[in-house]
DRENVEXLO-952538 format. One record per residue (C-alpha): residue in one letter; x, y, z. Coordinates in steps of 0.001 Angstrom, whole numbers, plus 500000, padded with zeros to 6 digits. Layout:
<atoms>
AXYZ
...
</atoms>
This chain:
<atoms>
X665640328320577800
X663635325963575733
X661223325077578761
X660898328814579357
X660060329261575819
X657896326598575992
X655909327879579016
X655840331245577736
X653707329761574429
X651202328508576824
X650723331135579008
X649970333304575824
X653163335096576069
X654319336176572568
X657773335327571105
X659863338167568792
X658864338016565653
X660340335621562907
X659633336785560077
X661186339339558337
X658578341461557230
X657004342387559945
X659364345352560096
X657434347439562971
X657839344475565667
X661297344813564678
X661704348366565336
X659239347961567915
X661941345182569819
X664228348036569697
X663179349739572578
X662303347291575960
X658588347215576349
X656438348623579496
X656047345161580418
X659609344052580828
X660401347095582620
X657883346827585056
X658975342892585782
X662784344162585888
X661812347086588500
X660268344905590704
X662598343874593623
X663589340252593595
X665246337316595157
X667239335080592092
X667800332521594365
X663614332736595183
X662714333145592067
X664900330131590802
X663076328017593638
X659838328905592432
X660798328270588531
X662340324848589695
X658633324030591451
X656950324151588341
X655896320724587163
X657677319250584383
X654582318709582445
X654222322477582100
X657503322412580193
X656261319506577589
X656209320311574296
X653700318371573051
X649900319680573176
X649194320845576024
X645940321783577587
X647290324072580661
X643748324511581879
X641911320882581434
X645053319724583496
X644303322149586466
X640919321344586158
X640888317735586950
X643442318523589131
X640757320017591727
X639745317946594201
X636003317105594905
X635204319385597598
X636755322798597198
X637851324980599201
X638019328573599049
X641096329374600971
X643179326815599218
X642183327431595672
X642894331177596177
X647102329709597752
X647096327566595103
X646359330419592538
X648477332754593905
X651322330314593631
X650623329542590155
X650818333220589872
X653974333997591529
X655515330675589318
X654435332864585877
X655867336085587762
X658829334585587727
X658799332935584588
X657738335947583160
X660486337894584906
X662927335168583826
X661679335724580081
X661932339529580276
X665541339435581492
X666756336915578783
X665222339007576062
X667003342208577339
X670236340585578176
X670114339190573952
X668510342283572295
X671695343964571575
X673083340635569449
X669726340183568374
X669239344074567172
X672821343545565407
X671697340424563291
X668522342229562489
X670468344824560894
X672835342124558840
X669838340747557199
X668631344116556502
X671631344887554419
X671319341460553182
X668038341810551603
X669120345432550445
X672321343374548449
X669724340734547135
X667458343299545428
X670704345127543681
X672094341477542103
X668209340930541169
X668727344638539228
X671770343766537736
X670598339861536651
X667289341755534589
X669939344341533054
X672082341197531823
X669167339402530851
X668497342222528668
X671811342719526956
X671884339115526513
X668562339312524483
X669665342809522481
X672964340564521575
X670476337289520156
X668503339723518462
X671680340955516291
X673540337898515181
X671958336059512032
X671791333124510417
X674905333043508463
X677232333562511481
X676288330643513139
X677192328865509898
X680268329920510092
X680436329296514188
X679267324869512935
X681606325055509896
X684766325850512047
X683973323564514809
X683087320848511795
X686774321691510722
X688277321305513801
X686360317772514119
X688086316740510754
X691453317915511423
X691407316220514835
X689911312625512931
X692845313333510318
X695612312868513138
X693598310433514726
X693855308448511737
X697217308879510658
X698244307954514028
X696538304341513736
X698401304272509797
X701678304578511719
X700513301764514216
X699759299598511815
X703383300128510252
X704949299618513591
X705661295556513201
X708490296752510198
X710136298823512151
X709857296512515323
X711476293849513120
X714231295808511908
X715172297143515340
X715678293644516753
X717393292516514093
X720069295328515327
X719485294151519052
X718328297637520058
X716228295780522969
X715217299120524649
X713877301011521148
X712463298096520776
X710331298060524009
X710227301518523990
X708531302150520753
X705700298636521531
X705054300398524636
X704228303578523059
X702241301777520659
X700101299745523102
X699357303531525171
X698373305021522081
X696185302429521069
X694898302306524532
X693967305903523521
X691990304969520088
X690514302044521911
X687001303351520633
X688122302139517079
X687408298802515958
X690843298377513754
X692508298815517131
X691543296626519049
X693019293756516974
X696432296178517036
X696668295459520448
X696415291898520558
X698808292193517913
X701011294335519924
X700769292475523105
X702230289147521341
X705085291503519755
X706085292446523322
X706304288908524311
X708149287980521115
X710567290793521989
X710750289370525792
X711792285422524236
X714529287289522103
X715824289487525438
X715928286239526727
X718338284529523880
X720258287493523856
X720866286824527517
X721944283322527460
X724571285158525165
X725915286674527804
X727484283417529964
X730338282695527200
X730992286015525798
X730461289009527590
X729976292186525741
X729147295321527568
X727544297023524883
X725424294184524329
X724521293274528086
X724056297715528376
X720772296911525969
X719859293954527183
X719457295309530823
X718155298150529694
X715506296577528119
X714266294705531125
X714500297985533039
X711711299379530587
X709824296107531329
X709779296688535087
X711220292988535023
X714789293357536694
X714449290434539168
X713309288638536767
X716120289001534268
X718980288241536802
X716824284812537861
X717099283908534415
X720788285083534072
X721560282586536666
X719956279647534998
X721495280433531775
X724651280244533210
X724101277080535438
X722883275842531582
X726021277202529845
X728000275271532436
X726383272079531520
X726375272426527527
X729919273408527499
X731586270526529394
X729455268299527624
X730274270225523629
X733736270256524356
X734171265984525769
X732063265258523135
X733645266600520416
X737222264809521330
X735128261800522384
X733480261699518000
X737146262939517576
X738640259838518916
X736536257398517465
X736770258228514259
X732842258646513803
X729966261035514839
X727852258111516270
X724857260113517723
X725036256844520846
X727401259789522433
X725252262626521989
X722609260339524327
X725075259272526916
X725233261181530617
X728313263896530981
X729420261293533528
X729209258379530951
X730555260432528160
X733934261354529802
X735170257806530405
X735435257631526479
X738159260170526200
X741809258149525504
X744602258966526939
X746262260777524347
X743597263107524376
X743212263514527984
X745185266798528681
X744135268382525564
X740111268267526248
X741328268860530143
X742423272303528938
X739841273299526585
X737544272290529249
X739023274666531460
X739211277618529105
X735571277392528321
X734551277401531890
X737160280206532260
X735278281983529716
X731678281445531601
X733697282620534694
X735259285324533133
X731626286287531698
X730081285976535571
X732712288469536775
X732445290955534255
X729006291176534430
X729758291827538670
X731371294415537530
X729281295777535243
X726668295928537989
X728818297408540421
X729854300347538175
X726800300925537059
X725199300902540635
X727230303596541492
X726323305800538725
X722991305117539757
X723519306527543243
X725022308876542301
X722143310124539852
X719933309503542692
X721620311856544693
X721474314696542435
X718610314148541326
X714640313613542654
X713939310898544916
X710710309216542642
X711254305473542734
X714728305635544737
X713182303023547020
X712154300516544221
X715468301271542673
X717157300555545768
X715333297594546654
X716348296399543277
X719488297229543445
X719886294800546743
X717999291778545127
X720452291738542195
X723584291966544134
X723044289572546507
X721880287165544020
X725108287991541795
X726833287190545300
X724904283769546015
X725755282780542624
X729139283107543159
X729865279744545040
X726743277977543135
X728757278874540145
X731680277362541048
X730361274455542858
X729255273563539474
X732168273887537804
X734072271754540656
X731608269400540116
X732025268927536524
X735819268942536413
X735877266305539494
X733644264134537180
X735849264335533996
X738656263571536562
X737048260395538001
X736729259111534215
X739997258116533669
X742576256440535764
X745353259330535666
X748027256377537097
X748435255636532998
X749826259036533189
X753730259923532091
X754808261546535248
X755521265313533239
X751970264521531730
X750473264296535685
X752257267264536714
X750901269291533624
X747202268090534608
X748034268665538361
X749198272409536847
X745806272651535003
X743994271538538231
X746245273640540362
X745511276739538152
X741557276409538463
X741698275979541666
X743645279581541522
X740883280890539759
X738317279396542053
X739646281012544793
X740120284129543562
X736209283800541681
X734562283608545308
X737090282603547603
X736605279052548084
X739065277193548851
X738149274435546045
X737235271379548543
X736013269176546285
X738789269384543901
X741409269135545909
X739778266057547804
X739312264458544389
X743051265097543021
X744402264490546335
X743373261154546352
X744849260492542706
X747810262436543634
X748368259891546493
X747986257169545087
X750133258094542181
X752840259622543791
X753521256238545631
X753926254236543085
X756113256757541571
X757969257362544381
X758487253347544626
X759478253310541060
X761934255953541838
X763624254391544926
X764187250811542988
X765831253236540219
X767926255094543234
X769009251643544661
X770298250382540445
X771937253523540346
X773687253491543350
X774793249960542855
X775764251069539275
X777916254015540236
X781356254424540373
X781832257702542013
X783371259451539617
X782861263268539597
X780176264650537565
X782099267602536166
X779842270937537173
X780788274383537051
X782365276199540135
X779338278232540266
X776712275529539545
X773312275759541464
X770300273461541489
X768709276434540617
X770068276497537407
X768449273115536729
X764897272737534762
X762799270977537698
X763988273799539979
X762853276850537235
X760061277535539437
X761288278877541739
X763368281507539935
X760659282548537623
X758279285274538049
X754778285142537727
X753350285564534232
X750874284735532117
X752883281752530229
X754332280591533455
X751983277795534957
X751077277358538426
X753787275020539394
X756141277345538240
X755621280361540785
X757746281682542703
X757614281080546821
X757372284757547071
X754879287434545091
X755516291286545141
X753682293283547058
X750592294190544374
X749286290857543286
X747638290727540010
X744724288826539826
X744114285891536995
X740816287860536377
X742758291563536087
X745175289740533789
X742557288015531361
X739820290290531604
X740530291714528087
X742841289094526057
X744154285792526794
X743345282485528667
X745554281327531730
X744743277875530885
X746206278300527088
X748958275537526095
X751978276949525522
X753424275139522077
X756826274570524265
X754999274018527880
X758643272136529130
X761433274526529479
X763512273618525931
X766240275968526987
X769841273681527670
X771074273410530965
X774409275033531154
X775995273147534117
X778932271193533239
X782313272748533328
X784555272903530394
X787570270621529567
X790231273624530482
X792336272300527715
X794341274698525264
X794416272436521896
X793053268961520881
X796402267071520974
X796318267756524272
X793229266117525351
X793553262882522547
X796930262303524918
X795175262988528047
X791980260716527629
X793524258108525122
X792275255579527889
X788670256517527083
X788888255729522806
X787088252276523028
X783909251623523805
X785102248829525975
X786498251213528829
X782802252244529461
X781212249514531840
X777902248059530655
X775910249193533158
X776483252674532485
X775691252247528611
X771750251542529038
X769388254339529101
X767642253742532245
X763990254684531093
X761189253849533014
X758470251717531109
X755536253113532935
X756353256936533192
X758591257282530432
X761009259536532413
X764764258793531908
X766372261056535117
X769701260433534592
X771408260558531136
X772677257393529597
X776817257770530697
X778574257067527327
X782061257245526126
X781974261327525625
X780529261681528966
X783362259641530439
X785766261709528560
X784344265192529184
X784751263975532922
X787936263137532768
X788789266189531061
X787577268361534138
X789121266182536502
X792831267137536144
X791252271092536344
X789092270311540104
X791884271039542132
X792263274472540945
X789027275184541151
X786386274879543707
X783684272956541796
X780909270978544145
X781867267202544566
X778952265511543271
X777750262331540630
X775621261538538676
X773533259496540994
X773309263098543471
X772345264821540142
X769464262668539751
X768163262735543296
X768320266456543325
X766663266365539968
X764017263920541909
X763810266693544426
X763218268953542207
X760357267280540532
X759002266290543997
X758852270001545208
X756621270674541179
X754029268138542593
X754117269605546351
X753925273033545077
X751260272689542696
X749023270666544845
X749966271988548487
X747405269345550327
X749698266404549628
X752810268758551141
X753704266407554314
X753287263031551799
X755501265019549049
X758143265746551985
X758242262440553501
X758819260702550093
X761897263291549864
X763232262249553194
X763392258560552042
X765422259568549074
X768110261422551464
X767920258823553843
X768451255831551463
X771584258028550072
X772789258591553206
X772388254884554074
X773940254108551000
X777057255645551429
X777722254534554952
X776695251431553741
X779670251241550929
X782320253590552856
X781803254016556705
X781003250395557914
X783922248493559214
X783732246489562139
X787356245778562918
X788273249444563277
X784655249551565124
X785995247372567566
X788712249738568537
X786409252011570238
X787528255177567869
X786522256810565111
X782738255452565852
X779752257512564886
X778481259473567070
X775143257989569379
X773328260504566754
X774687259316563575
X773653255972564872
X770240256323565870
X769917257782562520
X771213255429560886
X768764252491562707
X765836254193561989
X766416254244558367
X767486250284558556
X763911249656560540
X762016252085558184
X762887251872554925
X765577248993554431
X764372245547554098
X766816242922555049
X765341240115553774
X767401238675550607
X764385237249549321
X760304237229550075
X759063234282552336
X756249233187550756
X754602232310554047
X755177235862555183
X751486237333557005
X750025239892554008
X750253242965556675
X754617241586556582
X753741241722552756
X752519244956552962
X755233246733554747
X758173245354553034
X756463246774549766
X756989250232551574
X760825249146551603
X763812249097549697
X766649246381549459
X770304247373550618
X772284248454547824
X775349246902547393
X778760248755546109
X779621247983542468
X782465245698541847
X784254248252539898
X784924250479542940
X788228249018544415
X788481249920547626
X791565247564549302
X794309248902547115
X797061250703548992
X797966253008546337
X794515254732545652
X794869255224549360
X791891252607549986
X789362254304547581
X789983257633548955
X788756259508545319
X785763257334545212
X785031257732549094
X786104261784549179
X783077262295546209
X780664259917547632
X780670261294550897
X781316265418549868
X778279264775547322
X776067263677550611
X777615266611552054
X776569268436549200
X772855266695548702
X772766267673552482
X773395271578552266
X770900271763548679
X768165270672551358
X769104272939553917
X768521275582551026
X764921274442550081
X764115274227553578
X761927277708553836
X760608276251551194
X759410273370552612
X758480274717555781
X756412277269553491
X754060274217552075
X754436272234555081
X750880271923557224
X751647273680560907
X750576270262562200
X753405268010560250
X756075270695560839
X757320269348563815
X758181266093561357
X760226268646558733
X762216269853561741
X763126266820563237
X764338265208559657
X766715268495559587
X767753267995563125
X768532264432563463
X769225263047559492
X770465266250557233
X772635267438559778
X774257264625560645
X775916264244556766
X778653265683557966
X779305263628560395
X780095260038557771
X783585261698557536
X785199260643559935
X783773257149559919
X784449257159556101
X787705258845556467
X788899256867559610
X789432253594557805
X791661255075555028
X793856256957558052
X794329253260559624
X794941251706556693
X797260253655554944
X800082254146557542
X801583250908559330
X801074251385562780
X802169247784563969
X805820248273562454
X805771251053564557
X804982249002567407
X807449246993566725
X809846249072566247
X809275250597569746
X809758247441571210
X813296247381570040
X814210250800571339
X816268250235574156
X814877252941576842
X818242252465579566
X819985255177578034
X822242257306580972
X822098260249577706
X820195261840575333
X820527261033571957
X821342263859569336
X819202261607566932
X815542260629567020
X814574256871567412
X814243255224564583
X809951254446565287
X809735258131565056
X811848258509561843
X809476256031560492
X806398257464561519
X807422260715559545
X808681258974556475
X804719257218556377
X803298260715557174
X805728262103554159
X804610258889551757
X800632259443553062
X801132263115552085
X802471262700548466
X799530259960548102
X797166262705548968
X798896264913546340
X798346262346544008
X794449261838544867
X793631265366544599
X794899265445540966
X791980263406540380
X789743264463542969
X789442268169544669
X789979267342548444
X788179269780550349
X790099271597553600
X787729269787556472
X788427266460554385
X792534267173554503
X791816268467557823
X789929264730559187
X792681262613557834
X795467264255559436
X793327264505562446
X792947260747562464
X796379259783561515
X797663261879564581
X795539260102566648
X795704256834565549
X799880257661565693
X799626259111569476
X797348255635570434
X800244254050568919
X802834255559570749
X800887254926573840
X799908251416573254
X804007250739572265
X804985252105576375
X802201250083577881
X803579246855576009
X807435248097577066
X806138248696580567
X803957245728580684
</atoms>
C-alpha cells in the first residue's frame, strides 16, 4: 500500500485530503470520482495486472527524492529507436494503468470506513466548540464572583486558617511536653515490672517523635528514648534470669510479652537457656560453699576462688548428706522452673492457634515459625539441662570417699541419688548414665566391704548361737520388719525412693505433677528411719507374775547368760548393730514363750536367722534403690544363705560313721550344693601362708572361715535326744530362711538384669530348694542314736528259731524294740515342751527309726543265717 502510495505521489496522483478543513474534498470523496469509475469499468485480468505492478522497478517505490523522469532519461540508450521507445512507453503506461487501477479500487473498497471517521471528527469538532462555550461562560462567572468579595472577607478566610495553624502547633507542642515527661512514668512502670507498658508506651514515644522529627528538642528525645529501650531490654533480661529458680507465671506472662513487642522472641529463649545453664552453676556452687564457710568456722574468701570441683572436697562428713540434699532441692527447683515454663509455652501455644484460627491470617507464618524455634529449643534443652545437673552432682560425689559412710547414711545418699535419677528420667527421659556409672562404682566397692564385714559378723554369730528359739508371733512376717517397709508402703511424697513398692497403680503420678505447686521430693523428713516399734515377739502366755518368777527362776543371775551373748556386737566402721545385744530379759522373755510353742504354730527361727533376714532386707534397700548393682546385690544374698546353710550342716548333718552306712546320705543334689559352697566361699585354711601367690591372697579375701558350733550346744547327751531342740530350730529356721526367699523371689527376678537371671534361677533350683532336704541328714543321726539297735541284734541272736509252734507271745527283740519306740516317743513329748516339732519333722524321725529298725531286723537273720 505504501509503495502504491508512494508511486501515486510521483506520478502526480493526488492523495484524500488531510486536513480537516478542506470540507468540499470531503464531501467531494463522498461520491467515487469519473476517474475511478472509468479505471473500475475497464475489463481486467488481477492476476495481469498484479504481473505488471510486480514489474515495476523497486526504485519507483523509494521514498526518498525521486526524479521519475531524469532516471528514464539516462536510461535511454545512445541510438534510439522509434519502435522501442514507443513499447517501452506503452509499458510504462499499462504499469501506471494498473497502478492507477490498483489505487482506485483501494480507495473505494476504504471509503465507507473512511466516510464513517470523517463524520466522528465532525461531531468531534462540533463537541469541542460547545466545551469552548461553556469554558468562556465559567470564565465569566468566575470573574462576576472576584468582582463581589472584598477585602475584609479574605481577612477573615487568613485569620481562620492562621487559627487552625495555632491550634494544630498547640497539640503539636503539648504532645512533645508529654514526651519529655515520659522517663517518670517509664521509671515507675518498671519498678512494677509491667515489661510490656513499658515497651509499649517507649515505642509510642519513639513513633511520635519520629513524627515531630522537624523539631530540634526532639531529636535529643530520641536518643534519649532509644537508650531507655535498651535500659528496659537489660532489666527484661534480669527479670529473666529470675525465672530459672522461681517460676512465676504472672511474672514470666510480662516478661514474654515484652519481648513479643520487641520482635525479639528467639532471642529471649537463647538467653533463657543460658540463664539457666548459669543458675545451674551458681547454685551448686552457693549452696557447697556455704556448708564448706559453715564447716570451717570462717568466711575465708580462699573458697569463694576455688573451682566447684575443688570446693566440694572441703565438705566433712557430717555435713555430707545435708548439703547432698539441699543441693538437690535447688536443682529441683531450676528443674521444676524449666518444666513449668514447658508448660507455660505449650498452653499458651495452643491459645495461640487457636486465635489464629478464628481469626486473620497476618503474621501466622512468622508466628508459626516462632512458635517451632522455641519449642524445639525448650526440647534440646531438655537433656543439656540435665546433663548439667548430672554433671555437677557426679562431681560433688567424686569429692568425698562415701566408704566413711554409716551403712543407713549410704543408703539415705543412694535414696537421694536414686530419687534424682527419678526425676531425671521423668525431666527428659534419660536414663541418668552418668550417675548411675558414677554411684555404681561407689556402690560396688562399698557394698563389698560391707558385705565382707557382714559375713565375718554371720560366721561370730553363728559360732555364738545356741539355738534357742527367738520367740515370734504365730503370725509374724518379715514384712512386718523395718528393712522390709518398702515394700508394703505406698508411694508418697514422704516415702523415699527405696521405699516403693514393687508394684504402682495403674495412674502414676509424676514427681513433677506432685511438686509442681508445694513441696520438694528431696525434703528431709525430721524422722527419715521408720521410729515406729516392731511388734514381732510373742507374749509370755502367762496368767500372773508368780507364775513366771517360778517358771524362769533359772534365768535371775546374770551368770546364766553366756558372755558371748552379753556384748553388743556393733560394727566400728558402719556403726550398725543387726542383732540386739541377748541379755538376761531377752533370755527370760524366751523362755517364757517356749513352754506356749507347742500350742501354737509360731515359725522356728533365732536370732542369728533374724539378723540375716534383717541383712536381706537391707540388701534388697540398696538393690532397689540403685537397680544397676541388682545381680552384685543378689549374689552377696546368696552367700549369706549359702554360708547358713553350710553352717548348719556343718554343726548338725555331718557324721561320717552313720555316712558310712550307706543311708540317710544327702541326696547327689544336696551334695553338689554343698561342694560348691566349700570351693566358693569357705576357706579351709586355719591360718594364711605367708608365702601364699597374691592372686591365692586375693581369693581367700573373697572367703569366709568354717564356723564352728559353740561349746554350749551339747549335742551327745541321750536325754535331750542328741540335741534334738537345738537341731529341730536350727534346721526349721533354714527351712524357714529358705521359704522368706522363695517369697522375695518376684522380687528379685523384678530387679534382676534378663542376662543374670539365669544365675537367680539356678540359686533357687539347686541351693534354696534343697533346705529341706538337711532333715533327714540332721534328723538321721538322732533316729540312730537314740534307740539301741545292737541290743536288738543281740537279742535276735538268742531267739531260738526251731520252734515246731507258734508262740502266743512275741519275742522278746520285738518287745524291746517297742519299749525303745515307747521311751523315744515320751522323749519327743518332752522336746516339744521346749521346742514346737513340726509334723514333717515327727514325720522324718519315725520314718528313720522304722528303717533303721527293719535294717536291723534284716541284718539280725543274715547273721542267724550266716
Amino acid at each position: 500500500m505504501q509503495k502504491i502510495k508512494s508511486l501515486m505521489t510521483r506520478q502526480g496522483l493526488k492523495s484524500p485530503p488531510e486536513s480537516l478543513s478542506d470540507l468540499g474534498a470531503i464531501e467531494s470523496l463522498r461520491v467515487p470520482g469519473k476517474e475511478f469509475r472509468e479505471l473500475r469499468e475497464q475489463p481486467s485480468d488481477p492476476q495481469a495486472e498484479q504481473e505488471l505492478i510486480n514489474s515495476i522497478e523497486q526504485v519507483y517505490f523509494s521514498t526518498d527524492s525521486f526524479d521519475i523522469v531524469k532516471y528514464e532519461l539516462e536510461k535511454l540508450p545512445p541510438v534510439l529507436n522509434l519502435q522501442e521507445l514507443e513499447e517501452y512507453r506503452d509499458k510504462l503506461k499499462q504499469q501506471q494503468a494498473a497502478v492507477s487501477k490498483k489505487v482506485a479500487d483501494l480507495i473505494l473498497e476504504k471509503q465507507p470506513a473512511y466516510v464513517k471517521e470523517l463524520e466522528r471528527v465532525t461531531s468531534l469538532q462540533t463537541g469541542l466548540q460547545l466545551a469552548a462555550v461553556i469554558c468562556t461562560n465559567g470564565r465569566r462567572h468566575l470573574n462576576i464572583a472576584k468582582e463581589g468579595f472584598t477585602q475584609a472577607s479574605l481577612g477573615l478566610l487568613a485569620n481562620q486558617r492562621k487559627r487552625q495553624l495555632l491550634i494544630g502547633l498547640l497539640k503539636s507542642l503539648r504532645t512533645i511536653k508529654t514526651l519529655q515527661r515520659t522517663d517518670v512514668r517509664l521509671s515507675e512502670m518498671l519498678e512494677e515490672e509491667d515489661y510490656p507498658g513499658a515497651i509499649q508506651l517507649c515505642l509510642e514515644c519513639q513513633k511520635a517523635a519520629s513524627t515531630f522529627k522537624h523539631y530540634s528538642c526532639i531529636s535529643e528525645l530520641n536518643s534519649k528514648l532509644q537508650d531507655t529501650l535498651e535500659q528496659i531490654e537489660e532489666q527484661l533480661d534480669v527479670a529473666l534470669s529470675k525465672i530459672c529458680k522461681n517460676f512465676d507465671i504472672n511474672h514470666y506472662t510480662k516478661v514474654q510479652q515484652a519481648y513479643r513487642l520487641l520482635g525479639k522472641t528467639q532471642t529471649a529463649m537463647d538467653q533463657l537457656h543460658m540463664h539457666f545453664t548459669q543458675a545451674i552453676h551458681n547454685t551448686v556452687f552457693q549452696v557447697v560453699l556455704g556448708y564448706v564457710e559453715l564447716c570451717s568456722g570462717n568466711t575465708d574468701t580462699k573458697f569463694q576462688k576455688l573451682q566447684y570441683k575443688d570446693l566440694c572436697t572441703h565438705v566433712t562428713p557430717d555435713s555430707y548428706i545435708p548439703c547432698l540434699a539441699d543441693l538437690c532441692k535447688a536443682l529441683w527447683e531450676v528443674m521444676l522452673s524449666y518444666y513449668r515454663t514447658m508448660e507455660w509455652h505449650e498452653k499458651h501455644d495452643n491459645e495461640d492457634t487457636t486465635s489464629a484460627s478464628e481469626g486473620s491470617n497476618i503474621g501466622t507464618e512468622e508466628t508459626n515459625f516462632d512458635r517451632g524455634y522455641i519449642k524445639k529449643k525448650l526440647e534440646h534443652g531438655l537433656t543439656r539441662i540435665w546433663q548439667d545437673v548430672q554433671l555437677k552432682v557426679k562431681t560433688y560425689l567424686l569429692g568425698t570417699d562415701l566408704s566413711i559412710f554409716k551403712y543407713d547414711d549410704f543408703i539415705f545418699v543412694l535414696d537421694i541419688i536414686s530419687r534424682l535419677m527419678q526425676v531425671g528420667e521423668e525431666f527428659c527421659g534419660s536414663k541418668s548414665e552418668v550417675l548411675q556409672e558414677s554411684i555404681r562404682k561407689q556402690s560396688v566397692n562399698y557394698f563389698k566391704n560391707y558385705h565382707r564385714t557382714r559375713l565375718d559378723e554371720l560366721r561370730m554369730f553363728l559360732e555364738n548361737e545356741t539355738w534357742e528359739l527367738c520367740p515370734v508371733k504365730s503370725n509374724f512376717s518379715i514384712l512386718q520388719l523395718h528393712e522390709f517397709k518398702f515394700m508394703e508402703q505406698s508411694r508418697s511424697p514422704s516415702v523415699s525412693p527405696s521405699k516403693q513398692p514393687a508394684s504402682t497403680s495403674s495412674k502414676t503420678v509424676t514427681l513433677f505433677e506432685q511438686y509442681c505447686s508445694d513441696g520438694n521430693p528431696f525434703e528431709i523428713q525430721a524422722n527419715h528411719k521408720d521410729e515406729e516399734t516392731e511388734d514381732v515377739l510373742a507374749s509370755n502366755g502367762y496368767e500372773s507374775d508368780e507364775q513366771e518368777k517360778s517358771a524362769y527362776q533359772e534365768y535371775d543371775s546374770d551368770s546364766d547368760v553366756p558372755e558371748e551373748l552379753k556384748r553388743d556386737y556393733v560394727d566400728e566402721q558402719t556403726g550398725d548393730a543387726p542383732v540386739k545385744s541377748v541379755s538376761r530379759e531377752t533370755l527370760k522373755s524366751r523362755k517364757k514363750s517356749d513352754y506356749s510353742l507347742n500350742k501354737v504354730n509360731a515359725p522356728i527361727l533365732t536370732n542369728t536367722t533374724l539378723n540375716v533376714i534383717r541383712l536381706v532386707g537391707k540388701y534388697m534397700q540398696m538393690m532397689n534403690i540403685l537397680k544397676p548393682i541388682a545381680f552384685d546385690v543378689i549374689h552377696f544374698m546368696s552367700q549369706l544363705f549359702d554360708y547358713y546353710l553350710y553352717a548348719i550342716y556343718t554343726f548338725f548333718g555331718r557324721n561320717d560313721s552313720l555316712e558310712s552306712t550307706g543311708l540317710g546320705l544327702s541326696s547327689s543334689r544336696l551334695r553338689t550344693t554343698l561342694n560348691r559352697i566349700q570351693e566358693s566361699l569357705i576357706d579351709m585354711e586355719v591360718s594364711a601362708d605367708p608365702t601364699a601367690t597374691l592372686t591365692a591372697a586375693e581369693e581367700r579375701k573373697e572367703k569366709v572361715p568354717s564356723p564352728h558350733l559353740s561349746h554350749l550346744v551339747v549335742l551327745t547327751s541321750g536325754d535331750t535326744l542328741y540335741g534334738l531342740a537345738e537341731r529341730v530350730v536350727a534346721t526349721e529356721s533354714l527351712v524357714f530362711l529358705a521359704e522368706q526367699f522363695e517369697f522375695l523371689q518376684p522380687h528379685l527376678d523384678a530387679v534382676m538384669p534378663a542376662v543374670k537371671k539365669p544365675f537367680l534361677q539356678q540359686f533357687y533350683s539347686q541351693t534354696v530348694s534343697t533346705a529341706s532336704e538337711l532333715r533327714k541328714p540332721i534328723y538321721w543321726i538322732v533316729a540312730g542314736k537314740a534307740i539301741d539297735y545292737e541290743q536288738m541284734l543281740l537279742l535276735m541272736a538268742n531267739v531260738k528259731w526251731d520252734v515246731k509252734e507258734i508262740m502266743s507271745q512275741h519275742n522278746i527283740y520285738v518287745d524291746a524294740l517297742l519299749k525303745e519306740f515307747e521311751q523315744f516317743n515320751r522323749r519327743l513329748n518332752e522336746v516339744s515342751k521346749r521346742v514346737r516339732i513340726p509334723l514333717p519333722v515327727s514325720n522324718i524321725l519315725w520314718e528313720h527309726c522304722i528303717r533303721l529298725a527293719n535294717r536291723t531286723i534284716v541284718e539280725g537273720n543274715i547273721q542267724r543265717s550266716s
